[in-house]
C-alpha positions in Angstrom: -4.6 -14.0 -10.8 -7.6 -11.4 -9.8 -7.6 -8.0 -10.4 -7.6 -7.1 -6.9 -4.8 -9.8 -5.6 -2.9 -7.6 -8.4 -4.1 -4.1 -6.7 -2.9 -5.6 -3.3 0.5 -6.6 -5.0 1.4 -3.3 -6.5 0.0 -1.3 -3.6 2.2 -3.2 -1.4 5.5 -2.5 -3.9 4.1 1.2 -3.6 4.1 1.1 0.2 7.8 -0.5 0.2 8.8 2.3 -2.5 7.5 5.2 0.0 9.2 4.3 3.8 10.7 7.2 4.6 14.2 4.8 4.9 15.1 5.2 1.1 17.2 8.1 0.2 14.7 8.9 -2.5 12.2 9.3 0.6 13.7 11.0 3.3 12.0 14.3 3.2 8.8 13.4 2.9 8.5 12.0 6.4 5.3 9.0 7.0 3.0 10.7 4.6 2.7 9.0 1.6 3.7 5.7 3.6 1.0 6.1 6.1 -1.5 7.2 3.4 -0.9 4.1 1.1 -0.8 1.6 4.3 -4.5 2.9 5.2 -5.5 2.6 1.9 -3.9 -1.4 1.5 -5.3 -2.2 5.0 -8.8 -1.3 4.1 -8.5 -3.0 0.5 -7.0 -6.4 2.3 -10.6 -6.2 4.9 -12.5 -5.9 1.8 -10.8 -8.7 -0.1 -10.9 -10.9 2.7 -14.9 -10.1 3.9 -14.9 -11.0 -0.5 -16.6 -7.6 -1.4 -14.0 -7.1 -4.3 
């Protein structure tokens, strides 16, 4: 396993872990969700164009 199929893994656990539909979660609205879903979308283009 790569390093960055790794970073795609755990950013996608971290995406799960921030939806605003956990208890843990509620009150910080689609921040942190919307924030690490920009930042997985851009590292899945750059995995798949093979830049990482």
């Amino acid at each position: 396993m790569t390093l960055s199929t790794l970073l795609v893994i755990i950013l996608i656990l971290i995406l799960i872990g921030a939806v605003p539909a956990w208890p843990h979660s509620r009150g910080w609205g689609y921040g942190p969700s919307g924030i690490v879903g920009i930042i997985l979308i851009v590292l899945l283009i750059l995995l798949l164009m093979g830049r990482i």
